[in-house]
N, C-alpha and C positions, 0 to 999 in steps of 0.2 A: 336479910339474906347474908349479910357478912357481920363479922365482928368489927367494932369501926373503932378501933382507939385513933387518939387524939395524932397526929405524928406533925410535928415541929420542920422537920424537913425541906418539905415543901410548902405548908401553913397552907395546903388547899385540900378541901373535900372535894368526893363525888357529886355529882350536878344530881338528882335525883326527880325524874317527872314520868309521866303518865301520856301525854297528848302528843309525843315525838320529842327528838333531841337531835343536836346538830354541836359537832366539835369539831373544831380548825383551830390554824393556826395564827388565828388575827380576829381582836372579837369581833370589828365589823363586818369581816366575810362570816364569822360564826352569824351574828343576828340579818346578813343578808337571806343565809339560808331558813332560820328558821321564820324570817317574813313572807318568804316562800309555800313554807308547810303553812302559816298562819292562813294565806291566799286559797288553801286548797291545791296545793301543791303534795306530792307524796315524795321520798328518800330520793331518788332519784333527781327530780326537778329542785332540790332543797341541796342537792352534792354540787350540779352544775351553775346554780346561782354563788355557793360559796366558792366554787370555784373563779369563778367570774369575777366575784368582787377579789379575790387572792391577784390575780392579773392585774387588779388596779392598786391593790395598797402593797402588794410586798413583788417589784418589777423584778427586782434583781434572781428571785429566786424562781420566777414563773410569770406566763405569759401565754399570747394567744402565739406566741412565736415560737413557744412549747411543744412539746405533745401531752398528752394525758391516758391514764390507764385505770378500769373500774372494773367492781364487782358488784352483781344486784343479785340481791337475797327475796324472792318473791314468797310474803308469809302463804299466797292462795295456796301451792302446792311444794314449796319447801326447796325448790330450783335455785340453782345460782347459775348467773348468766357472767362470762368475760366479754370487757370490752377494748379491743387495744385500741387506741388511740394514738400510737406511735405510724411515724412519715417515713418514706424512704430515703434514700441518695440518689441524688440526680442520676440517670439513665447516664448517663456520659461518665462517669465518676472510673477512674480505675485507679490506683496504686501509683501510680508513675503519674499521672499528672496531678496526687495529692503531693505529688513531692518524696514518696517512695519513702522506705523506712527511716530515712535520717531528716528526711525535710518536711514533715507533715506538721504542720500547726494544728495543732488539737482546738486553736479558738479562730483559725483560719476561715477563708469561707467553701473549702472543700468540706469542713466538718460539719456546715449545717444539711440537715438534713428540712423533706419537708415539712411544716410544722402542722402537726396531725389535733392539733388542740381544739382548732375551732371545730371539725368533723367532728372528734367525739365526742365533744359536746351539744351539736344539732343530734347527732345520731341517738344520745342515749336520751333527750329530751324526747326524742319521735317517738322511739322503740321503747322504750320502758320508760318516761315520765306520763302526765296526765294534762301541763298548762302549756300552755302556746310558748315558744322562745322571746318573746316580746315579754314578757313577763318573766320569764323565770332571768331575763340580763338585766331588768330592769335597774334594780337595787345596784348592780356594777353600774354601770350607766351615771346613776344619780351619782356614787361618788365619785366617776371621774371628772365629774361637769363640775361637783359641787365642791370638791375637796375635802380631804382628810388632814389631820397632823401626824406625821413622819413621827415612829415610835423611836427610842433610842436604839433598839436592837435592830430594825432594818437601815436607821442611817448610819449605823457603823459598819454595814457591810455594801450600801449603797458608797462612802467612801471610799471603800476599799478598793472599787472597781470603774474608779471616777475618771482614772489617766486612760482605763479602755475606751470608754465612753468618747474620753477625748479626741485620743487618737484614731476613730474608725470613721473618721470622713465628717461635712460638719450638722449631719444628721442625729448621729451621736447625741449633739446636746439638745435634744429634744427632752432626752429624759436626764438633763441638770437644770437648776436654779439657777440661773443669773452663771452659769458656765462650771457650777460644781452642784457636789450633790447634797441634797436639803440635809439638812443638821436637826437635830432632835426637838420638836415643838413647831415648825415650819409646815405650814400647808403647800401639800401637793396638790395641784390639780392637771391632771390630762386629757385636755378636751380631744385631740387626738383621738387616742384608744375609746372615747368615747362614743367618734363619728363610728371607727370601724365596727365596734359592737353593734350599732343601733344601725347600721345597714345588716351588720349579720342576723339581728333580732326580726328585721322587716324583709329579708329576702332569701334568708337560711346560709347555708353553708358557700353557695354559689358565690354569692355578694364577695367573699371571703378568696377563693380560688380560683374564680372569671374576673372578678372585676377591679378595681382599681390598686386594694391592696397586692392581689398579684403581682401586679405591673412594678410595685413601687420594691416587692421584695426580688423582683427580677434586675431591676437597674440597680439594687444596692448591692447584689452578688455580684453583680456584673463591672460594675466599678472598683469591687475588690478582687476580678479575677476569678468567679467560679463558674461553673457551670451548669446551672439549672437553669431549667426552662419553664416557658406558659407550661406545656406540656407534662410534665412533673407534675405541677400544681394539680392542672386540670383531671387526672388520673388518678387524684391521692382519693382511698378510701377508709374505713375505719372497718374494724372487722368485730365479728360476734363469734365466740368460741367456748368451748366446752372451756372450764377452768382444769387446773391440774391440781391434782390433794392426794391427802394422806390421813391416815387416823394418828389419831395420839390418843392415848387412854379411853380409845372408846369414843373419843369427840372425833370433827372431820376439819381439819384444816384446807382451806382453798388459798389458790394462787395464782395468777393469770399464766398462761403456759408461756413458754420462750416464742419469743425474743426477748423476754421479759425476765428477769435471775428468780422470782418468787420462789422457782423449784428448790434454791437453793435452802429456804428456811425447811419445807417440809425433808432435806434429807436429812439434815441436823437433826432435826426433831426424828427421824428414825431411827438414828443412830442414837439419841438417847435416851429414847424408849427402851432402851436396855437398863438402863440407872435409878434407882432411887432417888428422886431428885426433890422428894419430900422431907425426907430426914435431914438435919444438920441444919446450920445456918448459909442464908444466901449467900453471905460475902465471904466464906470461908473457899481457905484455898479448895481443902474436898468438894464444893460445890461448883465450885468456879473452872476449874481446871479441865474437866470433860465436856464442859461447855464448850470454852475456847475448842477445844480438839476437834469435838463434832463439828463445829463449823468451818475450821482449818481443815476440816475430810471436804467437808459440801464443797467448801470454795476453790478446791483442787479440780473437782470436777465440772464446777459451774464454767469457771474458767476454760476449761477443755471443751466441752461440750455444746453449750449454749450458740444459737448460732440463729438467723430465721428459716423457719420451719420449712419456709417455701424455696429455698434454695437449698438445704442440706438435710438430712434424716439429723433429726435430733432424738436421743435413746431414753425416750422417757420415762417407758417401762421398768427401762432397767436404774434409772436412775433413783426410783421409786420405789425399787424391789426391796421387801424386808429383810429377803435372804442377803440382799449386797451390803442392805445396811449393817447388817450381823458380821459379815466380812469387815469392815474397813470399823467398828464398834474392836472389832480384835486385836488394833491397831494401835489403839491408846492405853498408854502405862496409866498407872495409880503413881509413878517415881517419877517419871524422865516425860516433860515434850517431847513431841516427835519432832526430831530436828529438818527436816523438812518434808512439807505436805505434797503428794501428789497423787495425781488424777488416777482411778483404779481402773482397772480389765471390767466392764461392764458387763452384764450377763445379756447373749442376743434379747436380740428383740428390735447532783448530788447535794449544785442548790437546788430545792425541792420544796413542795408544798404538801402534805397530805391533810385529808377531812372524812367526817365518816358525817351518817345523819340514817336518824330510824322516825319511820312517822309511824302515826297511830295504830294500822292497819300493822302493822312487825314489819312490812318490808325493810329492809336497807341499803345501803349503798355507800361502799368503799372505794373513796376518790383518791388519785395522785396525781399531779399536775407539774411541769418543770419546763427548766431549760438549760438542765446541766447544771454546769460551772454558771457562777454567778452574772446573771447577763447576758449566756450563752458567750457567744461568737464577739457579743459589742459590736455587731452590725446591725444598725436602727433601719428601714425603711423610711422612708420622707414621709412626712404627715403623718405616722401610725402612730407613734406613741409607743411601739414596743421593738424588743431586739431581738433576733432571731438565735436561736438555739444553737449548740455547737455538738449534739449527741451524737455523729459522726464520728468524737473522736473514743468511742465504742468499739470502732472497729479493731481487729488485729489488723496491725501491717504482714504480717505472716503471709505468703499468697497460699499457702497451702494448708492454714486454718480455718475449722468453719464457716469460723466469724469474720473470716478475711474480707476486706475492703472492697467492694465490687457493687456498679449502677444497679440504681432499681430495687435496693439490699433495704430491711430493717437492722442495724445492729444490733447487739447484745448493751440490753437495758435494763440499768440499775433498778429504776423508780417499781414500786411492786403493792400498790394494795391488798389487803387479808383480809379474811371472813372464817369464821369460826362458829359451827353449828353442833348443838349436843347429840348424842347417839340413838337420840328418838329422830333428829334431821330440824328439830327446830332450831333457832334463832339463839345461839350463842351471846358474838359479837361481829362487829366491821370492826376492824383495828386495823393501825400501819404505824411504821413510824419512820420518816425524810431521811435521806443525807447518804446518797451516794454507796458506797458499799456497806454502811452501818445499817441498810436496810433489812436485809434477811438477817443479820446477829441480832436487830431490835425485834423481828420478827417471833426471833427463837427465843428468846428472854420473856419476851412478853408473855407469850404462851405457856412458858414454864411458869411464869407468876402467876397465871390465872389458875391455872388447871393444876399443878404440883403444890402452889402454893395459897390457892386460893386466896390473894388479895383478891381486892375489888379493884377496879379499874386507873382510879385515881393509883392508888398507892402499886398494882402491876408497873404505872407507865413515871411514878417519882423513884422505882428503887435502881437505887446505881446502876449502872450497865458497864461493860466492858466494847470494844470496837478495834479488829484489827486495822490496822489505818494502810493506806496508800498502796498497798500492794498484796492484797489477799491473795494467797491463802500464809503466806509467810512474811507478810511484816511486822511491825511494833502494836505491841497489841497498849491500847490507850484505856487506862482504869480511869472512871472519876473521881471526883470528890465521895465521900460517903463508904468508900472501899477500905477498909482499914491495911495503915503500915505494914502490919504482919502477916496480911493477907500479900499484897505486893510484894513482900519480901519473899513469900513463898513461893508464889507462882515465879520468882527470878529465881530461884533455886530448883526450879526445876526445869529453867532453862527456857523461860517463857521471856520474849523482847520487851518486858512491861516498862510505859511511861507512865507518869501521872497526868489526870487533864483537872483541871480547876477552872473555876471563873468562868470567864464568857468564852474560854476553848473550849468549854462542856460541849454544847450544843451543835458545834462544829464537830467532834469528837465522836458523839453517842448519837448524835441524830433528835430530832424532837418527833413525838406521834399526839397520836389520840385514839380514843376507846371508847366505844359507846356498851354496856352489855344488860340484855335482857333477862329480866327475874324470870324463868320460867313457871313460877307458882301463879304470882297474879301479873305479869306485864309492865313491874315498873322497870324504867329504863336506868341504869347506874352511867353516868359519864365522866369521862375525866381526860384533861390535857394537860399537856406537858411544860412543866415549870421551867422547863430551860428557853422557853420561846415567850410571846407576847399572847398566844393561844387562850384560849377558853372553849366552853364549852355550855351550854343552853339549851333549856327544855321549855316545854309548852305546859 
């Protein structure tokens, strides 16, 4: 199916198999998932197990005190189903008593919202898996009883965030070693997060929002000052929705719709469906530079727009329209950056986890799982074993912005799973790739590598990337390693904020994903994960 030379880079090939595949970020949540599909499990039951065990080995970055958000690609009739799995904000919650635009702690406990993880993951087992939840948590389960060794790459971000831990009351060290956080080769175990799972595997989501852990995430907001109640918990749902897409050369990109940014990869991707984006070299400024820009469009408008659904009209049509893309594609020089990006006249109308997994039947299912900022909040529950989210701080302080801060509200949320199906409707790929706004730019990279540049999955998800950092649509756009001098040099000549990212700010920088993708002739599956993480990826 591809040309496969040798590439030094990364020093990893596609995963190549037949009977299902399963890519995460951690190879033991990768082989929890595929002991799942082994079980007679299908993509689905195989997404939410790898998720599962991701909540036990990699805490800081995800959790049941998360949310989570999918797509399921059904090969029976070629359907892709949305799942949001994001929590709201306390009923009580307003602006002023988050402390109003100068006093809001974005890891405070105004900013947890409620943690929609454990729903959408009973939910998408019910509704589109095939094995009982008792099985499909199992394998998390085992490791938290049993323990793992702490890789170098999570205890250096598990110390990073070791003083939070400390300081959030002395629940906190539930999740340190002996009062700091485990160091590289040290077994973790969390019998904790283990209890909670194995009531939620034996009593479903209730166990989770009625019963004990409620209670314990009520007294630990409530001792830091927030506001959420039984009641919050008790009323949280998970939702199933039409996805939002877009074509690209004939192929169909999906995206969970908002509250969720995915829209924001597919406007990119419209915007440079005007380009040539086959000819030249990747890392050349000519390739690079319309990229940046289309995304610098999207992120003008993402920012503006994106809001949840159920409280404000979000413009999706028009944000999707070809003819707008064609407008704001008129925007970008071939000389000069646009010196600053903003949101157009519409036509009426970050720590993160991602996994994908395809079983034998084609189905698939594209996971995201998170809790923000590293650890979220650093508000542990007593006995849980995990810390609750801080996606709250999503909101605009604006009161007069969509996405303005207000009870009962989903924010506007980074984390964004992708699905990619060819122009007959069958089974492309599940792809995503983690890390907070590098989301939709790794989204829109990826898909040009696949589709413009026909790599294979491995080498779409090892080539350089680019990442506007901290403040899309106009901050310091972060090149990595792999991106040549003269490339950098150019793109600052034309006025573009370029840094360099190296070493282990990669990952931080560009985000990490995964890609699973179907041979359409006979069925084999191409996999490949991302060299900037601990990741793999595993076939049957």
């Amino acid at each position: 199916m591809y040309e496969h030379p040798i590439r030094w880079e990364s020093r990893r090939s596609p995963v190549l198999s037949m009977g299902g595949a399963v890519a995460s970020s951690q190879p033991l949540a990768t082989m929890a998932g595929v002991t799942v599909l082994r079980g007679g499990g299908n993509a689905a039951d195989a997404a939410v197990a790898a998720a599962a065990a991701l909540a036990v080995v990699e805490p800081g970055s995800t959790g049941i005190g998360g949310d989570c958000f999918a797509l399921f690609y059904r090969a029976a009739d070629g359907s892709v189903e949305a799942v949001n799995g994001s929590g709201r904000s306390p009923a009580a919650l307003t602006t002023e008593r988050a402390g109003g635009q100068t006093g809001f702690d974005p890891q405070g406990p105004h900013a947890v919202t409620v943690p929609g993880a454990i729903a959408g993951w009973a939910d998408t087992v019910e509704r589109l898996g095939r094995m009982p939840l008792v099985e499909v948590l199992a394998p998390a389960i085992a490791l938290a009883e049993g323990g793992f060794p702490v890789t170098p790459i999570i205890s250096r971000g598990w110390q990073r965030q070791e003083d939070l831990l400390k300081n959030r009351g002395p629940a906190g060290g539930d999740l340190l070693l002996g009062g700091r956080a485990p160091r590289a080769g040290e077994i973790w175990r969390n019998p904790p997060i283990a209890g909670v799972m194995r009531s939620v595997a034996e009593g479903g989501a209730d166990a989770f929002y009625l019963g004990v852990p409620a209670q314990a995430i009520i007294e630990a907001l409530d001792m830091h000052g927030g506001c959420m109640t039984m009641e919050d918990l008790r009323s949280h749902r998970s939702t199933f929705e039409a996805p939002v897409s877009s074509t690209y050369r004939g192929n169909t990109v999906y995206e969970c719709p908002p509250n969720g940014q995915g829209i924001t990869a597919l406007m990119a991707l419209n915007i440079l469906e005007g380009y040539d984006i086959s000819s030249g070299h990747p890392r050349s400024v000519e390739a690079l530079h319309p990229v940046i820009e289309a995304v610098r469009l999207a992120f003008a408008d993402a920012r503006a727009y994106i809001a949840d659904p159920a409280h404000t009209q979000v413009p999706i049509e028009g944000m999707l329209s070809k003819r707008y893309a064609s407008e704001r594609r008129a925007l970008i020089s071939p000389h000069a950056a646009i010196e600053l990006a903003a949101e157009g006249r519409l036509p009426g109308s970050s720590d993160t986890v991602y996994l994908c997994a395809v079983d034998a039947e084609g189905n698939a299912c594209s996971f995201i799982n998170s809790n923000y900022h590293g650890f979220g909040s650093g508000i542990v529950p007593r006995d849980c074993g995990f810390s609750l989210q801080n996606r709250g701080a999503g909101f605009a302080l604006d009161p007069d912005h969509p996405n303005a801060m207000a009870g009962g509200k989903r924010p506007y949320h980074t984390i964004m799973p992708g699905m990619l199906t060819r122009p007959d409707g069958s089974l492309f790929a599940p792809f995503g790739v983690m890390g907070g706004w590098n989301q939709p730019q790794g989204h829109t990279q990826v898909v040009i590598n696949l589709i413009d540049r026909q790599m294979d999955p491995q080498a779409a998800i090892d080539e350089p990337r680019f990442s506007i950092f901290a403040d899309p649509p106009n901050g310091d756009i972060w090149v990595e390693d792999g991106i040549p001098t003269g490339t950098i040099s150019g793109l600052a000549q034309l006025g573009h904020p370029v840094r360099p990212a190296s070493g282990a700010l990669r990952a931080g920088a560009v985000g990490q994903g995964q890609i699973i993708v179907r041979d359409p002739d006979n069925g084999v599956l191409w996999a490949g994960s991302d060299p900037r993480g601990d990741g793999c990826a595993l076939g049957l």
